[in-house]
C-alpha positions in Angstrom: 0.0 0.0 0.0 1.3 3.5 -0.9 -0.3 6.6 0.4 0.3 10.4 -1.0 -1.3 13.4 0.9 -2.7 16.6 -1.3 -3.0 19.6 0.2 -3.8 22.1 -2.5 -4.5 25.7 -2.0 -5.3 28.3 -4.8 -1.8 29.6 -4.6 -1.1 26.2 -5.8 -3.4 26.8 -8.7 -1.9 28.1 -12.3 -2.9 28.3 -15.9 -1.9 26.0 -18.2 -0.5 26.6 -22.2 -1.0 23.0 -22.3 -4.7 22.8 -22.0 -5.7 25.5 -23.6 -5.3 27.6 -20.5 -7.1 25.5 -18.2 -7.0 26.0 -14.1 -4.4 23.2 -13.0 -2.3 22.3 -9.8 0.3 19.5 -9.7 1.8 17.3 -7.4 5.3 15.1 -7.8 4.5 11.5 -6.4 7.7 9.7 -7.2 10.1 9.4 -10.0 7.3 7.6 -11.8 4.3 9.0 -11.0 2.4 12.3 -10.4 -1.0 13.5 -9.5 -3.0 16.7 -11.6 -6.0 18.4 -10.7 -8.0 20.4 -13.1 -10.2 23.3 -11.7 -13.4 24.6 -13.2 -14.3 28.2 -12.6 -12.7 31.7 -12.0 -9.1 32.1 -10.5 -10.1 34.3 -7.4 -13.6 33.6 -6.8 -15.0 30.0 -6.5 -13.0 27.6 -8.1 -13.7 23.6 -8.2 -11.9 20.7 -8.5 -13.2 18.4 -11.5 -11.0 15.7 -11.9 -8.0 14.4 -10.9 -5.3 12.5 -12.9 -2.3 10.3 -12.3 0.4 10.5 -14.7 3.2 8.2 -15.6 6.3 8.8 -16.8 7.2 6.4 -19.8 7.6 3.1 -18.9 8.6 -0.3 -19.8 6.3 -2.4 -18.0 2.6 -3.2 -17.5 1.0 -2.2 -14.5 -2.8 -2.8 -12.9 -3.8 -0.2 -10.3 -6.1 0.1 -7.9 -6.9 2.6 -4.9 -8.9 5.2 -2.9 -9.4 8.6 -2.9 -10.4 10.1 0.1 -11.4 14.2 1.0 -10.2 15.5 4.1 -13.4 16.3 6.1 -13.0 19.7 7.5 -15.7 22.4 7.5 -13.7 24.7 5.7 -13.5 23.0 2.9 -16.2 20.6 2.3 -20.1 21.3 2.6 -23.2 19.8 2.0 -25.9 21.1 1.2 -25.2 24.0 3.1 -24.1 22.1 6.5 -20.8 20.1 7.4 -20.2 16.6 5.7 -20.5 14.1 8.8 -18.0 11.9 6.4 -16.1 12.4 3.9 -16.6 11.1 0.1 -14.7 8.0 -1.0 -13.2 8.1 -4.5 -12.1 4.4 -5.7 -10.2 3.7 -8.7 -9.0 0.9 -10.8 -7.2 1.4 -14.3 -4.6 -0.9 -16.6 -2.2 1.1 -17.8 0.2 -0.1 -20.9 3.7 0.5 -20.6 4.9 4.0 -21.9 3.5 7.3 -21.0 0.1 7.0 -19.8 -2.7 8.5 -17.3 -5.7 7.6 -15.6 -8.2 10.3 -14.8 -10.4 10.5 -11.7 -13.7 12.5 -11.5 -14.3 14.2 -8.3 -17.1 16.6 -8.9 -19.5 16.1 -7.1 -22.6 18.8 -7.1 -23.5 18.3 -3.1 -20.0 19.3 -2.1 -18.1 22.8 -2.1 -14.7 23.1 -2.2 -13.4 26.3 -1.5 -10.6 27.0 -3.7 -9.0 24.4 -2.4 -8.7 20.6 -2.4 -6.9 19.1 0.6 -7.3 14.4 1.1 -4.9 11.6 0.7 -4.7 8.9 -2.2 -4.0 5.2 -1.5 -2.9 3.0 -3.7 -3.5 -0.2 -2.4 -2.9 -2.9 -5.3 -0.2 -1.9 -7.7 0.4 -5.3 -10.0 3.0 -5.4 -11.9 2.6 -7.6 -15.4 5.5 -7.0 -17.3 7.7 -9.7 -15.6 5.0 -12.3 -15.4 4.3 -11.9 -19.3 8.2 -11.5 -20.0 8.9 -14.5 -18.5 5.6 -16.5 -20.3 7.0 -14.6 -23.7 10.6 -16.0 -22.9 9.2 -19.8 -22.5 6.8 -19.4 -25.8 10.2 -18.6 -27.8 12.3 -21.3 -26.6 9.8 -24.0 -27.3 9.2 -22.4 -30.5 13.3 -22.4 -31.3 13.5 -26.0 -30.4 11.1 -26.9 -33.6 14.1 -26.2 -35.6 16.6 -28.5 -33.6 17.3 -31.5 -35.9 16.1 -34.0 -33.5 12.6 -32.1 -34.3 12.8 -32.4 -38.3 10.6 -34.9 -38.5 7.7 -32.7 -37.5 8.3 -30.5 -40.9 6.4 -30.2 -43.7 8.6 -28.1 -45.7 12.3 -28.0 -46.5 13.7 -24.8 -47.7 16.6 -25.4 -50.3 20.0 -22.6 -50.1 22.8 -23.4 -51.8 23.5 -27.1 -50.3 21.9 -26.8 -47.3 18.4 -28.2 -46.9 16.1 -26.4 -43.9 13.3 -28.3 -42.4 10.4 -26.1 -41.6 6.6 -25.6 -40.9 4.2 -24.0 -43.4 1.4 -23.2 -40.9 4.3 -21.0 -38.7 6.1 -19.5 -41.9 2.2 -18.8 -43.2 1.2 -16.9 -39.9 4.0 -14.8 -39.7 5.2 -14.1 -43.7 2.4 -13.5 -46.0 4.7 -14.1 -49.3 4.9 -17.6 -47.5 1.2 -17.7 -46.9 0.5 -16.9 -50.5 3.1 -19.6 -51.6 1.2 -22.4 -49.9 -2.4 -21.3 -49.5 -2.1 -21.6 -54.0 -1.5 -24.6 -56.6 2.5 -23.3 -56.6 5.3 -25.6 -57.6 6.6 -24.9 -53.7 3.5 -26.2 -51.9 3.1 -29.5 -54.0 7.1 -30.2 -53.8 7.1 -29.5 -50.6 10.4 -27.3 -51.4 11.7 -23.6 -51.3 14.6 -22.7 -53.2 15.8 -19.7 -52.3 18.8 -19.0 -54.2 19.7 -15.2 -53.5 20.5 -15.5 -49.9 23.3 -17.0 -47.5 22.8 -20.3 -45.2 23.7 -18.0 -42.0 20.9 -15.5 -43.3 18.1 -18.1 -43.7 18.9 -19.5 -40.7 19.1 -15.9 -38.5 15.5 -15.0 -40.7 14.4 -18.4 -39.8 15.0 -17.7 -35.9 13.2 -14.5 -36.1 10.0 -16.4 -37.7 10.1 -18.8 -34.7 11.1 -17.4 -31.7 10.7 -13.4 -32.4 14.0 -12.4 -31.3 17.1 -11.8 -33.6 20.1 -13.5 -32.7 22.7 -11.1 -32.2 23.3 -8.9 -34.6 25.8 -7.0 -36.2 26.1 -4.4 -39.0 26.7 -6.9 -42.0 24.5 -9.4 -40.7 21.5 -6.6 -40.0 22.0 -5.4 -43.6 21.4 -8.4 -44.7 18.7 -9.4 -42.5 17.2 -6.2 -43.8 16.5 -7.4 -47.1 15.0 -10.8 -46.1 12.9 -9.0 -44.1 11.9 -6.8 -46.8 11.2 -9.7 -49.5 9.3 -12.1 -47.1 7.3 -8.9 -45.5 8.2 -9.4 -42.3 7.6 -5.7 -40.7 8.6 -6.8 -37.2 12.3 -7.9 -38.5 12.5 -4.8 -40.7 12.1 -2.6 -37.7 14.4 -4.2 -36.1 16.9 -4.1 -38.8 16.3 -0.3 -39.3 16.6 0.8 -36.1 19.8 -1.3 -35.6 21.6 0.2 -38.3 20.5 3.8 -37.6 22.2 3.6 -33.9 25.2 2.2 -35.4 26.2 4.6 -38.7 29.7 5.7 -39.0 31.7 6.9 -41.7 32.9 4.0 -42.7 29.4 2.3 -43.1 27.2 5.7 -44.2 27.0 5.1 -48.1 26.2 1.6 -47.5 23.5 2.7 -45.3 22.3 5.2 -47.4 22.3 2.4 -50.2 20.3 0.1 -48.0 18.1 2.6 -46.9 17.5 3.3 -50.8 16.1 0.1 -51.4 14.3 -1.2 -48.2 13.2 1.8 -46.1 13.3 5.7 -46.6 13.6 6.5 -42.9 16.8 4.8 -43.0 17.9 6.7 -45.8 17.2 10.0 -44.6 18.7 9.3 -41.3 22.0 8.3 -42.9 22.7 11.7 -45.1 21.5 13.7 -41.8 24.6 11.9 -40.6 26.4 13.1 -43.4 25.5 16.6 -43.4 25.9 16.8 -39.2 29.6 14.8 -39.4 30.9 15.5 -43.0 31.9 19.6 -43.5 33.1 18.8 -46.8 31.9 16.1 -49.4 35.8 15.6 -50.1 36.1 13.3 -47.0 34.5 10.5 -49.5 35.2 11.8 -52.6 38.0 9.2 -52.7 36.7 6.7 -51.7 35.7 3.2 -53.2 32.3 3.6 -52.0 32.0 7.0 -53.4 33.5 6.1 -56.7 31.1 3.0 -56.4 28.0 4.8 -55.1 28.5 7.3 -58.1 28.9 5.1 -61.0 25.7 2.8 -60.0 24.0 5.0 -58.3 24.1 8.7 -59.5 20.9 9.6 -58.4 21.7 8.6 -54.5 24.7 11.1 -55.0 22.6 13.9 -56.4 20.4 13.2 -53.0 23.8 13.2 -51.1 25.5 16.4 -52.4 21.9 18.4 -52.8 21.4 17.7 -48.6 25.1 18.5 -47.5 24.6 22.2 -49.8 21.2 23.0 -48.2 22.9 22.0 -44.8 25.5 24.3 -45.1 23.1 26.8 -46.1 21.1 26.6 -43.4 23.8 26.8 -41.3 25.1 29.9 -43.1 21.8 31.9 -41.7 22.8 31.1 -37.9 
């Protein structure tokens, strides 16, 4: 059980830009959590509390909360009907909140009772359940029993075999159906694929089936690394898996350098935009001059295959200096 005490007094009270100049007071509850109130009427005269709500501060797990809200009873502060409360309302609460920023908003109007510019109780929480360790550690057991379908000693339970270079992958079309729709497609129709019982995939590495192949099954990537996301990153793209992608992307943009950046930009190019643009902002925010790859084998590369990337290249490091130029 966790109790916070409120004792809010129109001094306490501002205006908010937030909401649209709304009455509000505020109240730190922990690193994690605080508590808003939001007043209806006229700063100065009569104003009224009208809800309260507890806000988080992002994240990472799940949590279920539940707990009380309870007035101070004093006659200063609370009336009814014209004559002193003989106990004080009881406020009770129970939200889910998801993991990130989130909030949870409590009404406390209440017509019968008259708060006099100020609100002054205590909040309990009295269940706080925490979910995100129980369903980590259910998510953790559903991948490992999902990786062991593609031990060896579990072959015999496949129905497919997927055929790169001289290797020969035993798989299941039910799992690589529910998670890729180009799969799904492949053996839902009369295709050569579903009535051989046989994939030949022919413009891929072993190692890269095999790390797209543990993504399918357990969702996690093995770990990764900058040639083995790129090319993760194109798997992902042909076989539409969107979860992989992401993950691809967003390795790669946390780990561009200079000696990677065209690559990236390349990448980007052909499998995702965002990863693109976030490459030549690295160009234009580490590279003063163009001349730093001009000599390059990439550059000379980049340039004679792809001369429209360049044009994007050179045209975003000009209007970067540019904008610079006006500061």
């Amino acid at each position: 059980m966790v109790q916070f005490f409120l004792n809010w007094t129109e001094k306490d009270i501002r205006v908010s830009n937030m909401t649209c100049g709304q009455f509000i007071s505020e109240q730190k509850l922990s690193n994690e959590w605080k508590i808003v109130c939001f007043w209806n009427g006229k700063l100065g005269k009569s104003l009224k509390p009208h809800s309260l709500e507890f806000r988080r501060v992002t994240a990472t797990d799940v949590v279920t909360m539940y707990g009380t809200f309870y007035p101070h009873h004093t006659v200063s502060t609370i009336r009814k009907r014209g004559q002193s409360s003989e106990k004080p309302p009881k406020l009770l609460f129970h939200t889910f909140m998801e993991s990130g920023s989130s909030s949870k908003v409590i009404d406390v109007y209440d017509p019968h009772l008259e708060f006099n510019s100020g609100l002054h109780g205590d909040v309990t929480i009295t269940h706080l359940t925490n979910y995100g360790c129980r369903k980590c550690v259910h998510l953790v057991e559903l991948s490992n029993d999902m990786r062991r379908l593609l031990e060896p000693e579990n072959c015999c339970l496949a129905d497919v075999y997927l055929k790169c270079g001289e290797a020969s992958i035993p798989a299941h079309k039910i799992i690589l159906s529910a998670r890729s729709p180009v799969f799904a497609a492949m053996f839902k129709n009369p295709m050569k694929e579903n009535h051989e019982n046989e994939v030949v995939i022919d413009d891929m590495e072993v190692p890269v089936l095999q790390l797209m192949l543990t993504y399918v099954y357990t969702g996690n990537p093995s770990d990764l690394t900058v040639s083995s996301a790129s090319d993760l990153l194109y798997a992902a793209d042909k076989y539409q898996l969107g979860d992989l992608k992401k993950v691809c992307c967003e390795f790669l943009k946390n780990r561009i350098s200079l000696q990677n950046v065209l690559r990236i930009v390349l990448l980007g190019e052909l499998h995702c935009n965002e990863l693109k643009s976030r490459a030549i902002d690295y160009i234009c925010l580490v590279c003063k001059e163009i001349s730093v790859f001009e000599n390059t084998e990439e550059w000379k590369t980049l340039r004679k295959e792809r001369p429209d990337l360049t044009v994007d290249i050179l045209t975003a490091v000009v209007k970067a200096k540019e904008g610079m130029g006006k500061f």
